[in-house]
N, C-alpha and C positions, 0 to 999 in steps of 0.2 A: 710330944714330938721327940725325934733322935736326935740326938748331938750330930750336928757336921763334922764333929772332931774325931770319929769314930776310926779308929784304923784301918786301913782296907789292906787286903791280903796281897802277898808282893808279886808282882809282875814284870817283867822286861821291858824296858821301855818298845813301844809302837806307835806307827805312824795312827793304825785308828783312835790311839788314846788323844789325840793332839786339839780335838776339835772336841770332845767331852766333855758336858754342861758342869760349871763348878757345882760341889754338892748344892753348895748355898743356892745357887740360880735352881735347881730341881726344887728344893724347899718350899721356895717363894713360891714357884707352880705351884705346887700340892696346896697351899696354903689358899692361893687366888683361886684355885681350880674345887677346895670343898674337899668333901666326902665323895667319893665315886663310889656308886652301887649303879650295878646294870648285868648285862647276859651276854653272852653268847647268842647270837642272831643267824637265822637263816631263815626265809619262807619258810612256810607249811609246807608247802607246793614244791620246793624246791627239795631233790636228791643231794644235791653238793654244790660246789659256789660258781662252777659250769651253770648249772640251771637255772641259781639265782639270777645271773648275769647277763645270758645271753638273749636276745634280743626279742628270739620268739618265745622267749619261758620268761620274761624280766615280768614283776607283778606290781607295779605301783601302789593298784588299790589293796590293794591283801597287802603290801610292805606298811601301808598306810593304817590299816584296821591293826594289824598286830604290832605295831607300834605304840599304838594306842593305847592299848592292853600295855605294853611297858609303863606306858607313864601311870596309868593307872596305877601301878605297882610302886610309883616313886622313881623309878630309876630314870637315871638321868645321864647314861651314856651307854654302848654297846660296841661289843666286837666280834668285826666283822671279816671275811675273808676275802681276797680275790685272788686271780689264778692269772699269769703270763700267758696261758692260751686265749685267754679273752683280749688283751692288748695285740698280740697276733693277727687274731682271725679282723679284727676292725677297734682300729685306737680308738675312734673319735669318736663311734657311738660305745665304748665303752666309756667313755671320758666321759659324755653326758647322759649314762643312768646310774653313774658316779654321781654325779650333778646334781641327778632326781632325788638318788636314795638321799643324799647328805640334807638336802631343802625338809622331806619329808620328815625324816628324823630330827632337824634342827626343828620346824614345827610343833615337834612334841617333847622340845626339851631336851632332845637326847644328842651330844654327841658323839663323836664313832671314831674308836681304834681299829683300821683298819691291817688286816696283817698280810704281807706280802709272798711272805714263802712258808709252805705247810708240809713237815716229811710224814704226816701219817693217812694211813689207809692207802687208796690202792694205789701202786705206784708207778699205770699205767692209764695215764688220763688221754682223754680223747675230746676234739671237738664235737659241739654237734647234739645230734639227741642222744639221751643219757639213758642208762640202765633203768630197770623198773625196781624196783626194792624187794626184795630177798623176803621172805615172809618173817616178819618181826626179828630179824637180823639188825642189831646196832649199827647206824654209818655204813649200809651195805655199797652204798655207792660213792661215799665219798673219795675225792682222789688227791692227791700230793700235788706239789707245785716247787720244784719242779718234779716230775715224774723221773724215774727207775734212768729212762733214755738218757736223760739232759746229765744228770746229775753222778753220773759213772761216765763221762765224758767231760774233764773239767777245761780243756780244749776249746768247749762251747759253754764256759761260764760268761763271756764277754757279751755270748749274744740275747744274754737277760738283762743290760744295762741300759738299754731302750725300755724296756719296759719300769724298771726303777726310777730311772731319771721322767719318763713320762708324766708318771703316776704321782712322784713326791712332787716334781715341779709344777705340776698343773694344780695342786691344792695345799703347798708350803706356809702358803697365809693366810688361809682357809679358817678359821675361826669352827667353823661348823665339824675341822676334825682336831681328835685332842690331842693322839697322838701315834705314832707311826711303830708297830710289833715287825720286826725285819721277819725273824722266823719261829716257826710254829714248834717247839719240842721238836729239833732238828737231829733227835739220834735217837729218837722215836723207830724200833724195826719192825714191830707189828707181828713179834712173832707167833702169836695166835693164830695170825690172820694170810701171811704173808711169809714166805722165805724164800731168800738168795741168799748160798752161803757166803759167796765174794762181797754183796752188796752189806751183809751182816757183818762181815771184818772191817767194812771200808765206810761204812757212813754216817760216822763219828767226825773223822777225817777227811771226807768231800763234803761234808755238809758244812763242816769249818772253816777251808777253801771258798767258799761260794758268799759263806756271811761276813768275810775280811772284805770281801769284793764290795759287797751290799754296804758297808759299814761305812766303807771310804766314800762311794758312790754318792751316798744322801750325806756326810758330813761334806764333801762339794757343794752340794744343795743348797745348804744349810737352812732346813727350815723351821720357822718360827714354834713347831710340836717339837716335843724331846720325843727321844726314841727308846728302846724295848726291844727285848726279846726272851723267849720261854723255857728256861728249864723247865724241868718237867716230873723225874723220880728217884734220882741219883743222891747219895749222903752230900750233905753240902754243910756238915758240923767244923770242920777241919782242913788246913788246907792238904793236909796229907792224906785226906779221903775224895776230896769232891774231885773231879775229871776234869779236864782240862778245859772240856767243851763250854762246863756248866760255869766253870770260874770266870774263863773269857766273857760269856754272856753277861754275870753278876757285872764285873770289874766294866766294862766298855756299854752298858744301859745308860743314859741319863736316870730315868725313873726305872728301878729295880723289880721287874715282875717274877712270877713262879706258881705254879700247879699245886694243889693237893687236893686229893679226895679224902683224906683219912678223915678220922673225927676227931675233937675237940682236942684232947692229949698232945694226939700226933700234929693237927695241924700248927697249936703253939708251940709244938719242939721244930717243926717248918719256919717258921716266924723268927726266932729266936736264935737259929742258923743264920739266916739272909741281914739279918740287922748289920753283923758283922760289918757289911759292905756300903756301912753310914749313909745309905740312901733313900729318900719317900718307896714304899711298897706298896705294889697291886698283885693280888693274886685274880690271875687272869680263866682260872678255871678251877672249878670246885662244885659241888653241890653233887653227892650221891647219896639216895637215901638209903641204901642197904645198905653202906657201911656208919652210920650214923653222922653221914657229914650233913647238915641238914639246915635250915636258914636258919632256925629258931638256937638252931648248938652255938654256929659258926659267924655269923653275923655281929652278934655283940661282941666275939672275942676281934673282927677285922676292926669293929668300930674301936675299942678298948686302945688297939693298936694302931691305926688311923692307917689305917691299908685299904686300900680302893678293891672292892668285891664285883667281879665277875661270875655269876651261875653257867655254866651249860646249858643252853638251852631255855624254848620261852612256849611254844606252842607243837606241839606233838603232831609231825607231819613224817614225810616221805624220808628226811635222815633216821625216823624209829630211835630215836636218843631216849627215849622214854623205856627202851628195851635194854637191859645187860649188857656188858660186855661181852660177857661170856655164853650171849646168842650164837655166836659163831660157832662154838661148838654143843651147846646145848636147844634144843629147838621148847621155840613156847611158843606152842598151838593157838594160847589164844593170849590177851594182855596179862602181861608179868602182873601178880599181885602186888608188887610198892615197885611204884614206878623208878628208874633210874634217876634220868635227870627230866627237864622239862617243868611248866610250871601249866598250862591251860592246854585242853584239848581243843580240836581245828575248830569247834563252835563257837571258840570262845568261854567255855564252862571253866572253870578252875577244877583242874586235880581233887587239891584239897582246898575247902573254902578257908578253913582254920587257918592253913599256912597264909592263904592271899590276904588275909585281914592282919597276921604278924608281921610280912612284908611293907601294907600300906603304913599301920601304925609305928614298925621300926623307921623307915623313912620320913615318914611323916615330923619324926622328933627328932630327927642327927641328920639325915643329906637336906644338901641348897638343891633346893630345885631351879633350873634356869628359868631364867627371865628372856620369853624373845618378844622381840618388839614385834 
């Protein structure tokens, strides 16, 4: 385990720093809380967290069966999205397949980081019924939260604080979630995929704007989960290279999360950056097999380090996660030869059987699996 005595990089004093879990009380979670090993979640069925969510696409029994398949695998918590368009169009039945999903995943063991605000893919979401997916296009539908509109309009930041304070205050001592991701890789531009020049100078700096707001919002709250949120690609060796985005993020987390796909090398030189900021680590997205980030690479090295593991991805549906990135601009007629990310196809079969049995037996001998009564 890290020293709590670790230095952390110098900042100005802030009002969002004031309510900030002492290292020691983050510790003591990670400690009470185990090993975390789990995925990134969405239906099969579902395009993006619109479809997971909403009323006439919400899947219980499929959230149920693929769930199941998680625990199967050991893992024992997941992260999962939702979208301020859903507390919009109807709070109260979003509050209660909030409700649902939390009971069924507590069922099987699995607690839920749930994350509030998401800047990648498309940055023009809509109620309602959702696109059809792009032929083996990675995330062809997924969308931001807030979208392109909200978010170049900081004017209307206030009128996301209904939705924050709903959302944290209805399950602040909630047991069934672990812990609260404010935002998703918030300077994420998607330039593959997506371009606004204005929106590409400026959303570093509204997206920064909008997470001060969120920050104070839930430390009002105050709930019982520590909080999170995701850098994502940026040098974070030095304080004279990392952004200012990514430092805020590290510096104002209770429990310190971060992205990497690379492989083994790279993701320990990842590791090894973030310590710095003396606090428990999860890396909240990872696993691509074409760059050899892979369970069997990267796993032993999360456990070695006691950092709580996150995959992308669980069962290969209408997201196509199991496709490239660089579907976008390369077309694959038919399934990519090594899949992206994803662990079982919609039947239920495993990818690869070999990985799902290193999975079960890595877990099997390092994560607590829950105990529900």
């Amino acid at each position: 385990m890290l020293s709590t005595e670790l230095p952390v990089p110098f900042l100005d004093h802030d009002p969002e720093l004031a309510n900030r879990w002492p290292a020691k009380k983050a510790y003591n979670w990670m400690e009470k809380t185990g090993w975390l090993v789990g995925c990134n979640y969405i239906p099969s069925n579902a395009i993006n967290q619109l479809e997971m969510w909403q009323e006439d696409t919400f899947s219980p029994q499929l959230i149920d069966k693929e769930l199941g398949l998680a625990a199967s695998l050991g893992f024992n918590t997941g992260r999962v999205f939702l979208h301020h368009l859903l507390w919009e169009q109807n709070k109260e039945g979003f509050l209660d397949r909030i409700d649902q999903y939390l009971s069924i995943a507590y069922s099987h063991g699995i607690r839920t980081m749930f994350v509030l605000f998401d800047a990648v893919w498309d940055p023009f979401p809509k109620s309602g019924a959702q696109p059809v997916p792009k032929h083996n296009v990675h995330n062809s539908g997924w969308v931001q939260c807030p979208g392109y509109d909200v978010l170049n309009t900081p004017d209307s930041y206030d009128e996301l604080h209904d939705y924050v304070h709903g959302i944290v205050t209805a399950f602040k001592d909630d047991r069934r979630v672990l812990i609260w991701d404010l935002y998703n890789e918030p300077d994420n531009m998607n330039l593959a995929s997506y371009k606004d020049d204005d929106y590409i100078v400026h959303k570093a700096e509204l997206s920064m704007a909008l997470l001060k707001k969120t920050i104070n919002w839930v430390r009002v709250i105050n709930p019982t989960q520590p909080i999170t949120m995701a850098p994502w690609q940026n040098d974070w060796s030095c304080d004279t290279k990392i952004t200012a985005l990514d430092n805020y993020m590290f510096s104002h987390s209770d429990i310190v999360s971060f992205h990497c796909y690379e492989d083994k090398k790279g993701m320990e030189l990842r590791i090894k950056d973030v310590q710095r900021y003396g606090r428990p680590m999860l890396c909240t997205e990872y696993m691509a097999r074409p760059f050899d980030n892979t369970f069997e690479e990267i796993l032993p090295l999360f456990k070695k380090y006691g950092i709580g593991a996150y995959n992308w991805g669980l069962v290969a549906g209408k997201t196509q996660t199991h496709c490239p990135w660089d579907s976008w601009q390369t077309k694959y007629e038919t399934e990519p030869p090594v899949w992206f990310h994803d662990i079982f196809r919609e039947n239920g079969e495993p990818y690869i059987q070999t990985e799902v049995e290193f999975l079960k037996n890595f877990t099997r001998q390092h994560s607590r699996q829950l105990k529900v009564a």
